[in-house]
C-alpha positions as CSV (number, residue, x, y, z in Angstrom):
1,X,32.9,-10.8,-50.0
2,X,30.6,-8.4,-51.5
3,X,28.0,-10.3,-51.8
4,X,28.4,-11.9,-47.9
5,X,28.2,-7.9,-46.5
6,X,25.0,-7.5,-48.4
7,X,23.4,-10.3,-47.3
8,X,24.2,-9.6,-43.9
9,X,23.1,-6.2,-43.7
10,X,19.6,-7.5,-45.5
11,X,19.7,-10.0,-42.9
12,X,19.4,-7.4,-40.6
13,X,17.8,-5.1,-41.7
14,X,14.5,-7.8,-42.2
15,X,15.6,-8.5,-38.3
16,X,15.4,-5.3,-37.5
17,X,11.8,-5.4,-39.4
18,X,10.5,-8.7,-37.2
19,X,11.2,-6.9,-34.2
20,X,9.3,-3.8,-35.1
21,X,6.6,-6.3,-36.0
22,X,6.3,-8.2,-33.3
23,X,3.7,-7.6,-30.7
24,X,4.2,-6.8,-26.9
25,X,2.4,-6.7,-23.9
26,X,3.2,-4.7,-20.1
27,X,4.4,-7.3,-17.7
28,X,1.1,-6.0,-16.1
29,X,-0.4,-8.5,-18.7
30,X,2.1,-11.1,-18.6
31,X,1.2,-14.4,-18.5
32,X,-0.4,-15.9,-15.0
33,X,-2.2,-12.7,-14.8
34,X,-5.0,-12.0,-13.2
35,X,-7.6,-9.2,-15.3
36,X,-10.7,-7.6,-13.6
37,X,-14.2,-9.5,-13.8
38,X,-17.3,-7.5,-14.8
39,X,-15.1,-4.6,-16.0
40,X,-14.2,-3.4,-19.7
41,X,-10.7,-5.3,-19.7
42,X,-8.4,-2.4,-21.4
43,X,-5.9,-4.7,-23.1
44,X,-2.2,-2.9,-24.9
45,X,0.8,-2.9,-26.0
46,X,3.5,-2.5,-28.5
47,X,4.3,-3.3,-32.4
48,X,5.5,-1.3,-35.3
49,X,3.3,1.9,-36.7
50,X,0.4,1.3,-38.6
51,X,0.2,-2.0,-37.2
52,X,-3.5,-3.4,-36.9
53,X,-3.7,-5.7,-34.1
54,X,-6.7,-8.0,-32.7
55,X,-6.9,-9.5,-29.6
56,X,-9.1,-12.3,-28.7
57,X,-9.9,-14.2,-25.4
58,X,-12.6,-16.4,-24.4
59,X,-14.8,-16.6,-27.6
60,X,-14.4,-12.3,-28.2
61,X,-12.4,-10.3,-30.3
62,X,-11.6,-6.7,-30.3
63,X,-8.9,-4.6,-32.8
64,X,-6.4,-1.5,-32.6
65,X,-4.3,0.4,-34.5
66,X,-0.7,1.2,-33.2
67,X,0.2,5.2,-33.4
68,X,3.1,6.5,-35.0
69,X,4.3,5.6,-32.0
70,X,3.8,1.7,-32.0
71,X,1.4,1.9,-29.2
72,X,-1.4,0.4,-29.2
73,X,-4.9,0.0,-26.8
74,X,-8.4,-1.7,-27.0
75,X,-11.0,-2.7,-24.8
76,X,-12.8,-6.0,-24.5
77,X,-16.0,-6.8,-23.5
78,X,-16.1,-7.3,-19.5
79,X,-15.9,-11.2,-18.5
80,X,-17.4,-13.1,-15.4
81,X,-14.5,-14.6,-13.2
82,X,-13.0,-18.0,-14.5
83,X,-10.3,-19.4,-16.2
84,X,-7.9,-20.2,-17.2
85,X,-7.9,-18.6,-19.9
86,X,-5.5,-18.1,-23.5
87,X,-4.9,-14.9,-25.1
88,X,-4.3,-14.3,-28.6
89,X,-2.8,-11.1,-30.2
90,X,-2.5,-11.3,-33.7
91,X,-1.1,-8.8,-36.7
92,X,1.8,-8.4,-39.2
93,X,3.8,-10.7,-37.6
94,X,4.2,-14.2,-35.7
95,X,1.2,-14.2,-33.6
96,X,1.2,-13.2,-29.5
97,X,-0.6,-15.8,-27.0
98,X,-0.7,-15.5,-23.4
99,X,-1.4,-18.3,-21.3
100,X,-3.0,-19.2,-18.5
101,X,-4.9,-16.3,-17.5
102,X,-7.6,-15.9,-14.5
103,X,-10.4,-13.2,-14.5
104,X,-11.0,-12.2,-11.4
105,X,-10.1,-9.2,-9.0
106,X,-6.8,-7.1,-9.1
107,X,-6.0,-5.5,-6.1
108,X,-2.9,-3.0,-5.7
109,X,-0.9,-3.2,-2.5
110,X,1.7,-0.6,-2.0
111,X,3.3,1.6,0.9
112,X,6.4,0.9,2.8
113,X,8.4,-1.7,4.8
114,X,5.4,-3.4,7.0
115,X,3.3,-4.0,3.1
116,X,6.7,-5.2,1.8
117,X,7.7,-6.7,4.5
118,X,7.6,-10.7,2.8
119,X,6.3,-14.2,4.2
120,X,9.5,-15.0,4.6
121,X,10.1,-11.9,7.3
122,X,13.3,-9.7,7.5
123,X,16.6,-10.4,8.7
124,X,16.0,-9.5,11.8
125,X,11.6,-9.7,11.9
126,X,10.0,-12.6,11.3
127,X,6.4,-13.6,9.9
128,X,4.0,-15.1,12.7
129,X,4.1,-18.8,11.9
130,X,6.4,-17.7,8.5
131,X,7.8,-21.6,8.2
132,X,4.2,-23.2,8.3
133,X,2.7,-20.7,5.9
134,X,5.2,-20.8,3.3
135,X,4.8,-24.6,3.2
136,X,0.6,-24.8,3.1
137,X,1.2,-21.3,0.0
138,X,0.4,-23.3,-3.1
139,X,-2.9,-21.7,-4.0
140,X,-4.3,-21.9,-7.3
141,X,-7.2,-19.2,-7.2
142,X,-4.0,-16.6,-6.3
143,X,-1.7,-14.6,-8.0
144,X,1.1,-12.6,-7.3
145,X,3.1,-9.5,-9.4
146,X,6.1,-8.8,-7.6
147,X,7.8,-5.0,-8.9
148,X,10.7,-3.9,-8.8
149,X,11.7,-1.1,-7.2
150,X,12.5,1.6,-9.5
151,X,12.2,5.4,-8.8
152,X,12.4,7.6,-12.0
153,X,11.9,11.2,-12.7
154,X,9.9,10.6,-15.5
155,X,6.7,8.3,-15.3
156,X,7.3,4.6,-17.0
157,X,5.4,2.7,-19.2
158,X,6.2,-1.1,-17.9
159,X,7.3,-2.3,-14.9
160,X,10.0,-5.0,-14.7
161,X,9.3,-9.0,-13.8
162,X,6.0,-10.5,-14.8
163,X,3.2,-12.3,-12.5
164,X,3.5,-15.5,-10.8
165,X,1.3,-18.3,-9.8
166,X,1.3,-19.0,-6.1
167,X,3.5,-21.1,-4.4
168,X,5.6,-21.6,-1.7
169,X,9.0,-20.3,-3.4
170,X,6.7,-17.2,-5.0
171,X,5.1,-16.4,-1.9
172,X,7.7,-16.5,0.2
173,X,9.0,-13.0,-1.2
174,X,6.0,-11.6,-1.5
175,X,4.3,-9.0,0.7
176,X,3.0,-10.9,3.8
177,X,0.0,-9.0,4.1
178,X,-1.1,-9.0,0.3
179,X,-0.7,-12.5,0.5
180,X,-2.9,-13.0,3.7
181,X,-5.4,-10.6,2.0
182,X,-5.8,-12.4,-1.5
183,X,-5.8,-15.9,0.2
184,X,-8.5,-14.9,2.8
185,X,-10.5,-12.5,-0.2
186,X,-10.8,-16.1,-2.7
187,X,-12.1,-17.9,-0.2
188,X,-14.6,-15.5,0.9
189,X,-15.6,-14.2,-2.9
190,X,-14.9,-18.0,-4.4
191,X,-13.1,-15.7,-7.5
192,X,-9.4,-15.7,-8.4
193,X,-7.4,-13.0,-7.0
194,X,-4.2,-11.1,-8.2
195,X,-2.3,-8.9,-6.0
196,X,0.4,-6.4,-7.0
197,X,2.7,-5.8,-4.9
198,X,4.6,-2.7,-5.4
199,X,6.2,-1.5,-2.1
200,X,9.3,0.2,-0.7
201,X,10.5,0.1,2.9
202,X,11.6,3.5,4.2
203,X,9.5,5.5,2.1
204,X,7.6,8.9,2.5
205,X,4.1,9.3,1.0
206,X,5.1,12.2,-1.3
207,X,7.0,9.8,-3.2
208,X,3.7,7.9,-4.0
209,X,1.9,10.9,-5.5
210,X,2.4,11.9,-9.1
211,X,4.6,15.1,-10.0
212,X,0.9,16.3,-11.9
213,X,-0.6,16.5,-8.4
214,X,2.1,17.8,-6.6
215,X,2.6,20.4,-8.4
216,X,-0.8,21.4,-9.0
217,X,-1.9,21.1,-5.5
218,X,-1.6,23.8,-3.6
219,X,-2.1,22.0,0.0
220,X,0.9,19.5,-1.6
221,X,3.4,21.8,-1.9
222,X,5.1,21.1,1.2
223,X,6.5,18.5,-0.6
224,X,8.8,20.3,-2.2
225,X,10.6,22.1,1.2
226,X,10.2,18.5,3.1
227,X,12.6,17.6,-0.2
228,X,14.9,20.4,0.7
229,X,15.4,19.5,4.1
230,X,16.3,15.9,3.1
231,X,18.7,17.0,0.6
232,X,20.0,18.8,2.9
233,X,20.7,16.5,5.0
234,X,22.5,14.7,2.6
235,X,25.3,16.6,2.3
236,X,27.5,14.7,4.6
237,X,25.9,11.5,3.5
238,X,28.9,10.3,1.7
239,X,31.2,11.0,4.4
240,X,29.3,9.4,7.2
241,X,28.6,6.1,5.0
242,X,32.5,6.0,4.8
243,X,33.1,6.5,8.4
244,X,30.4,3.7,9.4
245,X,32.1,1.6,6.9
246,X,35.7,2.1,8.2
247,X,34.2,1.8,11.6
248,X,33.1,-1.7,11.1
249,X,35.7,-2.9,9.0
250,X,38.1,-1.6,12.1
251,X,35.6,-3.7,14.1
252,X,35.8,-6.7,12.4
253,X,39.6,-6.4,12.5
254,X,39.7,-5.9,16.3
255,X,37.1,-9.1,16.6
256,X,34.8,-6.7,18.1
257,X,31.0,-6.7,17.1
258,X,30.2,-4.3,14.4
259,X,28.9,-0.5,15.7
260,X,25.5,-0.2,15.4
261,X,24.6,2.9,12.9
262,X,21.7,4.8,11.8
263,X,19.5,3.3,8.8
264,X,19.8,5.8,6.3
265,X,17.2,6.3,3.0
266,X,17.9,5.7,-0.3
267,X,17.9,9.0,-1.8
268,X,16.4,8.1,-4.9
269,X,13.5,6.8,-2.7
270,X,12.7,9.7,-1.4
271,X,12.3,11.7,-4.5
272,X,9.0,13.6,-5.1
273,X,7.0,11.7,-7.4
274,X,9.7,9.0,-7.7
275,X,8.3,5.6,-7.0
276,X,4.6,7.3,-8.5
277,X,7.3,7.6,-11.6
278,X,8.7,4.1,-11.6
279,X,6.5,1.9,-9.4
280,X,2.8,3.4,-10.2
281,X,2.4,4.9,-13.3
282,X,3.0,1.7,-15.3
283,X,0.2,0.3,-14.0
284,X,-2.1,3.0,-14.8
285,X,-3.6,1.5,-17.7
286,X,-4.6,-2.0,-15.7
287,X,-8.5,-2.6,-14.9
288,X,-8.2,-3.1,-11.0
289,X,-10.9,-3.7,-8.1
290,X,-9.1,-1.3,-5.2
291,X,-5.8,-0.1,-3.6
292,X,-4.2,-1.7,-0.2
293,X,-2.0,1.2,1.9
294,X,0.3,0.8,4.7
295,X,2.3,3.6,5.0
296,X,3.4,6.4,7.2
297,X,6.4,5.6,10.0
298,X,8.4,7.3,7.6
299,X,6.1,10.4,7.9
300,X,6.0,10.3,11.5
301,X,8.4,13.3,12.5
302,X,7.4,16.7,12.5
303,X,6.1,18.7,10.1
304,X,5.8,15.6,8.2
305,X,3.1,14.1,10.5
306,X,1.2,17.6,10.9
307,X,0.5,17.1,6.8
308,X,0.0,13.7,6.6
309,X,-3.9,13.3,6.6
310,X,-3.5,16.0,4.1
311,X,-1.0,14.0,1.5
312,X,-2.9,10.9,2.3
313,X,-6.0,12.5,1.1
314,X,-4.2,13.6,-2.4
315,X,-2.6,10.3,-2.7
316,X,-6.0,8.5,-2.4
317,X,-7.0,11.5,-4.8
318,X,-4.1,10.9,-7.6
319,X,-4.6,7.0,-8.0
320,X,-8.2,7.8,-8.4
321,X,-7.3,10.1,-11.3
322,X,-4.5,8.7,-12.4
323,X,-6.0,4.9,-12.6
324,X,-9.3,7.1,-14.5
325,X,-11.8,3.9,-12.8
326,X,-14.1,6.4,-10.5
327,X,-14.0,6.3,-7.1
328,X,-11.9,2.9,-6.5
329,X,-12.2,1.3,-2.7
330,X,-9.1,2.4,-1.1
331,X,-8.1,0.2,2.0
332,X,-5.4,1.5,4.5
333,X,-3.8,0.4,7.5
334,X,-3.2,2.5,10.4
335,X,0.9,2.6,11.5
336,X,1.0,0.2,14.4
337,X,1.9,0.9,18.3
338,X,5.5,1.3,18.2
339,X,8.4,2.9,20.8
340,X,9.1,5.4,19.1
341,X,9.8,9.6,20.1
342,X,8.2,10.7,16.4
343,X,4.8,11.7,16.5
344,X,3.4,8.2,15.6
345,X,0.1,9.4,17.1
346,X,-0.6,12.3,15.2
347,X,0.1,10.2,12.0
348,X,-2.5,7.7,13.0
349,X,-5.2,10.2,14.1
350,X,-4.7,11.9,10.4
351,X,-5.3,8.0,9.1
352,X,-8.6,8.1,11.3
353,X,-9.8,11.3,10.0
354,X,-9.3,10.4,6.5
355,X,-12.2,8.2,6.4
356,X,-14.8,11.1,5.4
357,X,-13.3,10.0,2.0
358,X,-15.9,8.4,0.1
359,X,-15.0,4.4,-0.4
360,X,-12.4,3.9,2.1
361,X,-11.8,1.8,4.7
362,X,-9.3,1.3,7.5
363,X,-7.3,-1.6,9.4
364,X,-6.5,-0.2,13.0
365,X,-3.7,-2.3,14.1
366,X,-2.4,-0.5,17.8
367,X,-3.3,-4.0,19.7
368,X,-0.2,-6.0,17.1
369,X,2.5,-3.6,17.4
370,X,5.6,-4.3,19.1
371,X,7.4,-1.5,21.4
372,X,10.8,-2.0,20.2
373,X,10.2,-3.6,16.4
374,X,8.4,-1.2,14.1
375,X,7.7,-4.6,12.0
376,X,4.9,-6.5,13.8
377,X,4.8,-10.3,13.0
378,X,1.1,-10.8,13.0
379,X,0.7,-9.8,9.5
380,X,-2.2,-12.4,9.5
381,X,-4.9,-10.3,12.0
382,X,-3.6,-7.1,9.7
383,X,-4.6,-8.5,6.6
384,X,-7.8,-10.3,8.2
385,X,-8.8,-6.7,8.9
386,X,-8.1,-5.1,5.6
387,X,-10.2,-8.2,4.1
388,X,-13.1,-7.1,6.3
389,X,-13.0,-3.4,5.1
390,X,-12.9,-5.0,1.7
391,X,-16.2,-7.4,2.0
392,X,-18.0,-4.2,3.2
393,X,-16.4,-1.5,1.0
394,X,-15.2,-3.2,-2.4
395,X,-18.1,-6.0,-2.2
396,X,-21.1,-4.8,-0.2
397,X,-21.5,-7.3,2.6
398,X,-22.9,-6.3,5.8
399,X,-20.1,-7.1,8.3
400,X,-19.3,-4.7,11.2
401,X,-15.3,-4.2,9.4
402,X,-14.8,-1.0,11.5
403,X,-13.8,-1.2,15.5
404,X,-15.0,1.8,18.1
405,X,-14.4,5.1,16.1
406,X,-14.8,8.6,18.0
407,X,-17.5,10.8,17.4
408,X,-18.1,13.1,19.8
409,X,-17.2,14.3,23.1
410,X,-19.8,15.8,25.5
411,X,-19.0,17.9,28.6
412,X,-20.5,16.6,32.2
413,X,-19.6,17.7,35.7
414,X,-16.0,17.3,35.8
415,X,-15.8,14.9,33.3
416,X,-15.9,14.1,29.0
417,X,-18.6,11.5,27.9
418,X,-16.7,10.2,24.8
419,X,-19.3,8.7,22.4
420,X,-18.2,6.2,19.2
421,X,-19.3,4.9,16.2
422,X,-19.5,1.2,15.9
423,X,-19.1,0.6,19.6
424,X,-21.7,-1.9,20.4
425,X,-20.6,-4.2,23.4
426,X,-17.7,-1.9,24.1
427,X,-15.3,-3.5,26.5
428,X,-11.8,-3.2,27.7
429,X,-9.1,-6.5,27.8
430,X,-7.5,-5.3,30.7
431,X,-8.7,-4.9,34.0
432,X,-8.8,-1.1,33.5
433,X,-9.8,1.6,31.2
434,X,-6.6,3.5,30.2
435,X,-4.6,5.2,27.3
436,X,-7.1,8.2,28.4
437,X,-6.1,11.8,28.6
438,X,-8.3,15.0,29.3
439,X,-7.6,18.7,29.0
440,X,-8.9,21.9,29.6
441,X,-9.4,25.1,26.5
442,X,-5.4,24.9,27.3
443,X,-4.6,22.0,25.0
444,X,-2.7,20.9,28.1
445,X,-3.5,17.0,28.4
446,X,-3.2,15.2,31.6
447,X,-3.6,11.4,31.9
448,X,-7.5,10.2,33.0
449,X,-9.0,8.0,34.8
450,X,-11.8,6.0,32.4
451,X,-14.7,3.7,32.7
452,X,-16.8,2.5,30.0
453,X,-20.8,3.1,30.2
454,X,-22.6,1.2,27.8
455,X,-21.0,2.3,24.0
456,X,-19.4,5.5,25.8
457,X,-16.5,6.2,28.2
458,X,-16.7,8.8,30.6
459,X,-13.1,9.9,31.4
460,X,-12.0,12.7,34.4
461,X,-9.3,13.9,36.3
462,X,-8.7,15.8,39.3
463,X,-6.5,18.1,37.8
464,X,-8.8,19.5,35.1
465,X,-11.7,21.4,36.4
466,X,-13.1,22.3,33.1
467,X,-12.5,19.3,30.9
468,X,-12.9,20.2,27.1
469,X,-10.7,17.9,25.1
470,X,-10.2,13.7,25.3
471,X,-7.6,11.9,23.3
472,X,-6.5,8.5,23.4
473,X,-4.1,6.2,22.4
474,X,-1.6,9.5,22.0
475,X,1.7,7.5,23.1
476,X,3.3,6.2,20.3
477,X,3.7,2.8,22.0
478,X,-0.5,1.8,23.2
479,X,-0.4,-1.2,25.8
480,X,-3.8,-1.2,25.7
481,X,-7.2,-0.5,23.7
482,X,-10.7,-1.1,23.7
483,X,-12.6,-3.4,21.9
484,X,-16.4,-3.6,19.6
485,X,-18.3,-7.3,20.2
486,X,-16.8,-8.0,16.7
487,X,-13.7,-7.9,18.6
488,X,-12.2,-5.2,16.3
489,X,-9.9,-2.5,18.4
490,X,-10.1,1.2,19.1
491,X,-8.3,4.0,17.2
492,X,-6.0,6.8,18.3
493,X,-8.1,9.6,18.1
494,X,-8.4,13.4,20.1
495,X,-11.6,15.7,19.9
496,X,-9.4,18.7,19.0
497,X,-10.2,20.0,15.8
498,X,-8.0,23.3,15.3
């Protein structure tokens, strides 16, 4: 009997031993991966201390030491895109080998429900032609990392489920828009693509930025009172999810249709830092070609929306940092035209202004939204858009990616002469010019009366004597917009600047 325990507690011990030994790898480097082309490709992982391991892929070899940690990093040389490619990782123990890996360009796609919002739409939004591009999704040159979400108060070191080749059953959970974006960015660039997406519906942007930069950052710390407010708005949380719940189980009793109630938050969601924490900082250490960004309805009420272009800036700021690649292109979306009372418009304009940011580029999307859906279906003519900002910002092709952009307003007799950037053969859909409004040094806007004039629009109305100011597009729900000959649309945008 003896004898048995012994051998069972040496059996486990060497078990215990093999495990130490054996080498691991971030789902980040899973296999079906995609790793960046014509980039140092920072490969690491785990294994016991003092463990030397090599890695070698595609004819090159490169070798680490673990800490006392078991942690260990190296850099191979950078690699043209092809593939597919096998991975070995060799030391104490059994060998490591991931297959079937792509080199190529790793693209980041994050932000809230209209980036996560899948292929195969929401309950109750659906994808644009959802059936037909779920069946035609099998696409070799693609591949797709689908995280979980997490939100953590400490940053994390892996993240949970592994990449995926393309296909229809893969796709079809994916982020809509990251799909349409990879699958139009391989065609153009004839190189694999990976997307990651790692989005969170119902999410505020101060959840996307790391507790280092928040706390650091002077202009951030509004994050920390927008916190209070929430949490103090959760205090009757419990209780109202328990009445809602009674209600509609009293509802289904009575054979009535349930009540409809308010969509309430995740709390853990909305934590500072949180989703940075659980959702971000895992895949720090990856080589990637660029961020994708579509986020902000959730920032949209006051004094959210007042700070946004302000938290946009230090998110763009943070990944830079945090990701330690230089200035990496960082491709948003502007929030859509939407019913809504929050202050959609001022969210937007903060989106516009945020391109004095070196290396950024922006998708303005007012002409897809819906009045009453916040989750427009045309994901495709979203992602077309980000893939044009891409081609000129990530990969240096000269194509017009930007519509009409305001630059300056000029006063004439009675009127504004509104000038843009990137306006040539500015025209209007409609049969008129509207979405205009003028006012005087009294902030107070009035709707105007519009016509286009070559690249400009000169805009008046009776009311205002003394135009000074011009906005546009400043309902939250825009009918209508103007155009570029590209056919790319106008953004909400005012002249104020104080």
């Amino acid at each position: 009997m003896r004898l048995r325990i012994c051998f069972l507690v040496l059996l486990s011990v060497a078990s215990a031993k093999s495990s130490l030994a054996e080498i691991r790898v971030p789902n980040a480097l899973s296999e079906h991966a995609v790793l960046q082309r014509e980039r140092p490709l920072h490969i690491w992982g785990w294994a016991a201390a003092g463990t030397r391991v090599t890695a070698t892929l595609h004819g090159q070899s490169a070798t680490a030491e673990t800490d006392r940690l078991g942690h260990w990093s190296l850099y191979l040389r950078p690699e043209a895109a092809g593939g597919p490619y096998e991975m070995t990782l060799s030391g104490d123990g059994a060998p490591l080998v991931v297959r079937d890996l792509l080199i190529g360009d790793v693209w980041v796609a994050s932000g809230q429900s209209n980036m996560e919002m899948p292929l195969k739409g929401f309950t109750a939004a659906a994808i644009k032609d959802s059936e037909k591009e779920i069946a035609a999704a099998t696409n070799p040159q693609v591949r797709l990392l689908l995280v979980g979400k997490k939100s953590s108060e400490l940053p994390l070191q892996d993240v949970s489920d592994g990449w995926t080749r393309c296909t229809p059953e893969t796709a079809a959970k994916f982020s809509a828009i990251g799909y349409f974006f990879a699958r139009e960015i391989a065609a153009r660039e004839k190189v694999p693509i990976g997307v990651i997406d790692t989005s969170w519906g119902g999410t505020p942007i101060a959840s996307w930025i790391s507790m280092n930069s928040l706390g650091t950052d002077l202009a951030l710390q509004p994050a920390f009172s927008y916190r209070a407010s929430f949490s103090d708005q959760q205090e009757t949380r419990e209780a109202l999810l328990a009445t809602e719940a009674r209600e509609k189980q009293q509802a289904l009793q009575d054979g009535k249709p349930a009540p409809v109630v308010a969509w309430h938050p995740a709390e853990e969601s909305w934590r500072p830092a949180g989703l940075y924490n659980g959702m971000i900082a895992p895949l720090r250490p990856l080589t990637v070609k660029g961020f994708l960004w579509y986020q902000g309805e959730s920032d949209a009420d006051m004094p959210r929306a007042a700070t946004y272009g302000t938290f946009l800036r230090g998110l763009i700021r943070d990944w830079r940092t945090r990701f330690g690649q230089g200035d990496l292109p960082f491709l948003f979306v502007q929030i859509s035209s939407y019913g809504s009372p929050q202050a959609f418009s001022t969210v937007r304009d903060h989106e516009r202004r945020a391109l004095d940011v070196a290396q950024t580029g922006m998708a303005v999307s007012l002409d897809v939204g819906l009045k009453g859906n916040i989750h427009p279906p045309d994901k495709q003519t979203v992602a077309a858009r980000l893939a044009l900002a891409a081609r000129a910002v990530a990969y240096g092709e000269g194509v017009e990616h930007d519509g009409p952009l305001f630059r300056q307003a000029t006063a004439e007799a009675q009127a504004v002469r509104v000038w843009f950037d990137h306006a040539n053969g500015l025209t209007s859909k409609a049969s008129s010019v509207s979405g205009f409004e003028i006012a005087g040094a009294d902030h107070r806007f009035v709707p105007a009366e519009a016509k286009i004039d070559g690249s400009t629009v000169v805009v008046s109305a009776g009311s205002v004597e003394h135009p000074v100011y011009v906005r546009f597009g400043w309902a939250s729900f825009v009918p209508e917009t103007l155009y570029n000959k590209e056919g790319l649309p106008m953004s909400t945008f005012t002249s104020e600047t104080d």
